[in-house]
N, CA, C and O of each residue as an XYZ file, in Angstrom:
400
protein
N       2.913     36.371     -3.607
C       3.760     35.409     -2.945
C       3.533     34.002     -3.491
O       4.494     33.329     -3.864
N       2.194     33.513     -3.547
C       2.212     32.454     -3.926
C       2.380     32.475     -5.424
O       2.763     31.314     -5.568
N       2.362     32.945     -6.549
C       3.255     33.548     -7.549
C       4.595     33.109     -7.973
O       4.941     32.534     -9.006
N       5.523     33.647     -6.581
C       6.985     33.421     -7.016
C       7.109     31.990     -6.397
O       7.973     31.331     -6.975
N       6.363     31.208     -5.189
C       6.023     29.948     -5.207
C       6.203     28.856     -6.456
O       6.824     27.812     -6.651
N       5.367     29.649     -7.119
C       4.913     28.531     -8.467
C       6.104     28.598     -8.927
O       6.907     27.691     -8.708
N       6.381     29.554     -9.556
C       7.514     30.199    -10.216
C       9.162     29.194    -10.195
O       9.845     28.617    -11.041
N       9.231     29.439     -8.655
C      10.488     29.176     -8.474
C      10.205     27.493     -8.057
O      11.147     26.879     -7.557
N       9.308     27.010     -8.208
C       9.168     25.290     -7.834
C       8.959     25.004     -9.571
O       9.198     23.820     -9.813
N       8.688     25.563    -10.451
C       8.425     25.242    -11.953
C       9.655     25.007    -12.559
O      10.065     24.134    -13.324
N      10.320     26.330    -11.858
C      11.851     26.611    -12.324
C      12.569     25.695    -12.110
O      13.157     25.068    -12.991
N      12.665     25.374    -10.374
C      13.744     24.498    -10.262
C      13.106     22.698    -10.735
O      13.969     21.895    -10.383
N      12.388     22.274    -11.126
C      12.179     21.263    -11.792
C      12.480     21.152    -12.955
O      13.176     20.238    -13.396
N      11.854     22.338    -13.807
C      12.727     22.505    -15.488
C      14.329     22.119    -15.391
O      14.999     21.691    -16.330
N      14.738     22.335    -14.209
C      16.330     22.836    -15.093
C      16.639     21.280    -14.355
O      17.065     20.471    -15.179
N      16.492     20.722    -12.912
C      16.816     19.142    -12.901
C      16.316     18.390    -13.886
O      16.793     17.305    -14.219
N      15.364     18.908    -14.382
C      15.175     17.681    -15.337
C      15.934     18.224    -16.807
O      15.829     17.381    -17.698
N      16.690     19.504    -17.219
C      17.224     19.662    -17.899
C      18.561     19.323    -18.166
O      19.163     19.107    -19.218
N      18.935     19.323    -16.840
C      20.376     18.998    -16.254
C      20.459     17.424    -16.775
O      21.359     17.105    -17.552
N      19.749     16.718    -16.442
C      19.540     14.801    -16.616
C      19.093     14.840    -17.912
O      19.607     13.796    -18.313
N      18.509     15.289    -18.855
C      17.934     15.016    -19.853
C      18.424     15.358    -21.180
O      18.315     14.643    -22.177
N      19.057     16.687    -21.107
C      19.851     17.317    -22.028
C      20.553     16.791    -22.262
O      21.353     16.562    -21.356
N      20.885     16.066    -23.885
C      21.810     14.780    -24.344
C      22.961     15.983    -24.836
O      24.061     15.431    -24.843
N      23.044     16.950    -25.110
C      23.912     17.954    -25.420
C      25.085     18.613    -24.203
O      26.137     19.187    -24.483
N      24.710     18.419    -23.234
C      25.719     19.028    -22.324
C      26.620     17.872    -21.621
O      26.137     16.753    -21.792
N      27.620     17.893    -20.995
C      28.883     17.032    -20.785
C      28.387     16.323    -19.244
O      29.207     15.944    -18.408
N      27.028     16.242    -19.083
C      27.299     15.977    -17.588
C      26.819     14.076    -17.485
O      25.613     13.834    -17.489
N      27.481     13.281    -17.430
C      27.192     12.133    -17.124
C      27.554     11.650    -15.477
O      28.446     11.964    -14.689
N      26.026     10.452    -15.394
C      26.186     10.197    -14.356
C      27.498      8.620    -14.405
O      28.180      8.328    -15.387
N      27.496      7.887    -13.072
C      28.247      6.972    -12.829
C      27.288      5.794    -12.930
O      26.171      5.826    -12.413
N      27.709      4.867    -13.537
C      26.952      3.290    -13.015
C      26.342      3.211    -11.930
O      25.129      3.017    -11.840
N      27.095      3.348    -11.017
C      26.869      2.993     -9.370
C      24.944      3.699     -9.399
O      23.830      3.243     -9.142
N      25.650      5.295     -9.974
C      24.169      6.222     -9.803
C      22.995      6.175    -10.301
O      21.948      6.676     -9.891
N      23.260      5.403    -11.420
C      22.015      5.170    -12.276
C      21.869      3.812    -11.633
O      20.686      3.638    -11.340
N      22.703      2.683    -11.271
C      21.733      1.674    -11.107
C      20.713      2.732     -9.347
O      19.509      2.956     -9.474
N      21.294      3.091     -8.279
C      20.921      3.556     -7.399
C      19.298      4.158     -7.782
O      18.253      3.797     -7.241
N      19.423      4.932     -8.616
C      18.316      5.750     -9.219
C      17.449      4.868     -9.745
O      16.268      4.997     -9.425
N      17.772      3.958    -10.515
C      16.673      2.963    -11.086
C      16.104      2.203    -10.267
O      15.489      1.210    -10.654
N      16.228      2.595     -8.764
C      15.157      2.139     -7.578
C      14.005      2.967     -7.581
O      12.833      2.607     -7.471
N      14.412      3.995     -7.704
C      13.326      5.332     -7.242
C      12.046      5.304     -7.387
O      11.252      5.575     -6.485
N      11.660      4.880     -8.858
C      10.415      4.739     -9.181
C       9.568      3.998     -8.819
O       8.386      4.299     -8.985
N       9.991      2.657     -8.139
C       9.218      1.383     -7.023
C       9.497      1.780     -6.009
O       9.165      0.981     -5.134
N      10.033      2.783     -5.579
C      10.148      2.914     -4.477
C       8.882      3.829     -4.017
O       8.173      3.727     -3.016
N       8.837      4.890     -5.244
C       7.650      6.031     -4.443
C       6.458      5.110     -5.412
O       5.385      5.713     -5.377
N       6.390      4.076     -6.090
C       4.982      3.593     -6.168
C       4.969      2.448     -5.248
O       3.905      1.829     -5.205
N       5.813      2.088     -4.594
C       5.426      1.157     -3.219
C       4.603      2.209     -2.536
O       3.411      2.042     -2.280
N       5.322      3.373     -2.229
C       5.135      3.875     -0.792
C       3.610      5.378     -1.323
O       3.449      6.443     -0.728
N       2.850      4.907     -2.465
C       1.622      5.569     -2.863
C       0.342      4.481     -2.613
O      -0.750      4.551     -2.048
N       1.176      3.317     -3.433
C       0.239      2.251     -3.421
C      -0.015      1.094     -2.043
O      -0.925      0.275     -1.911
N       1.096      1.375     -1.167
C       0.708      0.625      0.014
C      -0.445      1.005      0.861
O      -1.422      0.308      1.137
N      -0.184      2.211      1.231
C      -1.391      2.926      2.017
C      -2.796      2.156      1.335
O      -3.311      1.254      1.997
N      -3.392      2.532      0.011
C      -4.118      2.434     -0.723
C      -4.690      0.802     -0.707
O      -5.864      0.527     -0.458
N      -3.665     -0.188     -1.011
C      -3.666     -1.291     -1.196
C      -4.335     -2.097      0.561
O      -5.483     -2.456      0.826
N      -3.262     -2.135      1.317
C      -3.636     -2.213      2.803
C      -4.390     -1.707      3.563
O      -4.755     -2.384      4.523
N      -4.819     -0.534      3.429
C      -5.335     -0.070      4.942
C      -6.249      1.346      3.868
O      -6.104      2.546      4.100
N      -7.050      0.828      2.850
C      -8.281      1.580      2.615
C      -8.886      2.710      3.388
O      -8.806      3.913      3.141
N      -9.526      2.083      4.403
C     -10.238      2.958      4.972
C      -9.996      3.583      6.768
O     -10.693      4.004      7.691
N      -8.682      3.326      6.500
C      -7.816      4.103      7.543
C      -6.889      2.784      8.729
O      -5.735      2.992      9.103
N      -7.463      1.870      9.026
C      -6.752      0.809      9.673
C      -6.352     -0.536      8.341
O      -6.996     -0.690      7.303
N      -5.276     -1.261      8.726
C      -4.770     -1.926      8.131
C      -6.272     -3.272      7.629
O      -7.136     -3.563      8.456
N      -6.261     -3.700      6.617
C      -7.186     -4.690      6.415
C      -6.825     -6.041      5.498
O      -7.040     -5.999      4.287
N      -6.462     -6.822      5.903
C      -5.863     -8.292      4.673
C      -7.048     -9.397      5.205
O      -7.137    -10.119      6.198
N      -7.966     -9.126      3.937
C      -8.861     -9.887      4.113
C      -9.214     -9.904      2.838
O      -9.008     -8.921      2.126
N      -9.971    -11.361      2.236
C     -10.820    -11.076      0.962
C     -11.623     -9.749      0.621
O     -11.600     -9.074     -0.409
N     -12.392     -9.567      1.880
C     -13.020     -8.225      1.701
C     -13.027     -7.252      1.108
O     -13.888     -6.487      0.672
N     -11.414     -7.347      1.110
C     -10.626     -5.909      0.767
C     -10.364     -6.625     -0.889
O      -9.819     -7.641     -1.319
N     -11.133     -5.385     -1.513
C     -11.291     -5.358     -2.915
C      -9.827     -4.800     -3.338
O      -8.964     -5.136     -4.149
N      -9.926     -4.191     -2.762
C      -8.545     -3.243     -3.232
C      -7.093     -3.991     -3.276
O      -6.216     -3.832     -4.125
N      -7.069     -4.986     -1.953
C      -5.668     -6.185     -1.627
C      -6.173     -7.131     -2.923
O      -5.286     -7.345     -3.749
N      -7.316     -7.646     -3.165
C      -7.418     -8.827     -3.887
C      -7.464     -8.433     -5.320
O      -7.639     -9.362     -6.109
N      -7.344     -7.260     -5.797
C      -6.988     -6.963     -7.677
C      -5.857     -6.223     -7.092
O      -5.441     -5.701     -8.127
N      -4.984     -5.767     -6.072
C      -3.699     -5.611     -6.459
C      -2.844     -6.945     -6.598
O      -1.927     -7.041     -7.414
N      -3.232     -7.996     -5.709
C      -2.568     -9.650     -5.927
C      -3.033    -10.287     -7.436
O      -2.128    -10.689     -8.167
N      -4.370    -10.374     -7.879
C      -4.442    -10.363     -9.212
C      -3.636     -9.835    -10.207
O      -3.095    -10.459    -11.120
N      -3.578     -8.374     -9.922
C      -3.105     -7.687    -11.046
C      -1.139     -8.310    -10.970
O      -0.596     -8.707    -12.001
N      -0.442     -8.269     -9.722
C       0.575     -8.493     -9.587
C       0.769    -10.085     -9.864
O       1.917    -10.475    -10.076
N      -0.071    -10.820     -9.870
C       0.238    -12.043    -10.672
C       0.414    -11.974    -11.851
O       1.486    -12.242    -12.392
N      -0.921    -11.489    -12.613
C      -1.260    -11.677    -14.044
C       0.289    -10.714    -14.538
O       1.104    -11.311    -15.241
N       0.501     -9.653    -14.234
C       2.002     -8.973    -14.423
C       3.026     -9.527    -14.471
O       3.951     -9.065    -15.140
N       3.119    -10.462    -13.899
C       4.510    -11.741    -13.444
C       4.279    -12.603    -14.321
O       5.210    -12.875    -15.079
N       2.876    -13.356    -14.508
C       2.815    -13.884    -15.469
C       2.886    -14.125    -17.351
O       3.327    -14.911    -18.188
N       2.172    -12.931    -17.245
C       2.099    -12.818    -18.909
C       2.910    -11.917    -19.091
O       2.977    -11.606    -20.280
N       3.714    -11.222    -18.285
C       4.571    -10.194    -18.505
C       3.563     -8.980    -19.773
O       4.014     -8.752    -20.896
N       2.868     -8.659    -19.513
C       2.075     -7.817    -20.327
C       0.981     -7.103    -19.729
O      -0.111     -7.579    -19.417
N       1.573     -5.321    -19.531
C       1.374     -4.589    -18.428
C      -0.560     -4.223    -18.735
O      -1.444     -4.406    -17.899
N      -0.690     -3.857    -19.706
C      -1.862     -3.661    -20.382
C      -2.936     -4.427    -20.081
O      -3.771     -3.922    -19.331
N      -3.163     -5.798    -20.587
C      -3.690     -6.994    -20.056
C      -4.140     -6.753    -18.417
O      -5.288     -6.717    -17.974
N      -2.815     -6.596    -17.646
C      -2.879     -7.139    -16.440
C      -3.676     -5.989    -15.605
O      -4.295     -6.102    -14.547
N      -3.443     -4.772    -16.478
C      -4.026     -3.368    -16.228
C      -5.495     -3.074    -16.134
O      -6.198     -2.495    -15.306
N      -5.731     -3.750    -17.414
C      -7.309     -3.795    -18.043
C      -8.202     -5.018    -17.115
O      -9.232     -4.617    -16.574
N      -7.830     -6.435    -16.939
C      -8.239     -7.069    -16.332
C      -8.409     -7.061    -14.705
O      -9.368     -7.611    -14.163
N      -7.247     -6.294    -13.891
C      -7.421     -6.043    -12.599
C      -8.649     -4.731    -12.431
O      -9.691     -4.903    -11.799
N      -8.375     -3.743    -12.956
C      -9.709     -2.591    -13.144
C     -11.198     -3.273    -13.506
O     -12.223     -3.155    -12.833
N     -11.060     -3.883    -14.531
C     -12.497     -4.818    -14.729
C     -12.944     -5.597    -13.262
O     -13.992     -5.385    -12.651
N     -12.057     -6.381    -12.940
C     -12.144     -6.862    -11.768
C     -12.411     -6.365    -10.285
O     -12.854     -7.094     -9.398
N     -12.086     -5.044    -10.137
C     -12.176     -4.363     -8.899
C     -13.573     -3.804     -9.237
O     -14.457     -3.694     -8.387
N     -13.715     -3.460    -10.520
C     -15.344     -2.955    -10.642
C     -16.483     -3.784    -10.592
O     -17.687     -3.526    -10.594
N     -15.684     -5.096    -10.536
C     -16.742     -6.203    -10.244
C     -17.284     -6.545     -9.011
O     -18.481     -6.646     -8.739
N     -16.104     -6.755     -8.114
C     -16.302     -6.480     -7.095
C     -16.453     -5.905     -5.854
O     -16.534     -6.434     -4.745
N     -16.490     -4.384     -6.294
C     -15.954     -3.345     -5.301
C     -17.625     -2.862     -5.459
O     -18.050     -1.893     -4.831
C-alpha cells in the first residue's frame, strides 16, 4: 500500500511538472496566470520561514534575543541592499553562528 502511495504521488508530480515544462506540447498559460503564479514561491517561503523566524521555540518572540529575527532582518537588508543573494546568504549564516 504504501508502494502505490509513492507511486502514484511520484506520478502525479512528473506529469504537472511535465505538463508546465514541456516546451514541445501546445499548452500555454495566460498572462493573468503566470503573473498569479509568480506569487507562489514567496508565498510558501513566507509561510516556512515565518514560524521559524518569529516564534522559535514555540511562542511568538521579537526581541534582540532572538538570533533567528535579528540575521533574518540582516540578511533581508543586506538583500535589498547589495542586491546580491550570495553575499547576503554567506554573511547572515556567519552571523547567526556568531551569535546563536
Amino acid at each position: 500500500m504504501t508502494w502505490i502511495i509513492i507511486l502514484s504521488m511520484a506520478t502525479l508530480v512528473f506529469v504537472s511538472r511535465y505538463l508546465l515544462l514541456e516546451p514541445k506540447l501546445p499548452l500555454k498559460l495566460s498572462d493573468k496566470t503566470l503573473t498569479f503564479l509568480s506569487y507562489s514561491a514567496p508565498a510558501v517561503l513566507t509561510a516556512i520561514l515565518a514560524p521559524i523566524v518569529f516564534a522559535p521555540e514555540g511562542h511568538l518572540d521579537i526581541s534582540f534575543n532572538n538570533s533567528y529575527l535579528v540575521c533574518g532582518v540582516v540578511a533581508t537588508l543586506l538583500a535589498y541592499f547589495t542586491r546580491n543573494t550570495l553575499l547576503a546568504t554567506v554573511l547572515s549564516i556567519g552571523l547567526f553562528f556568531i551569535i546563536f
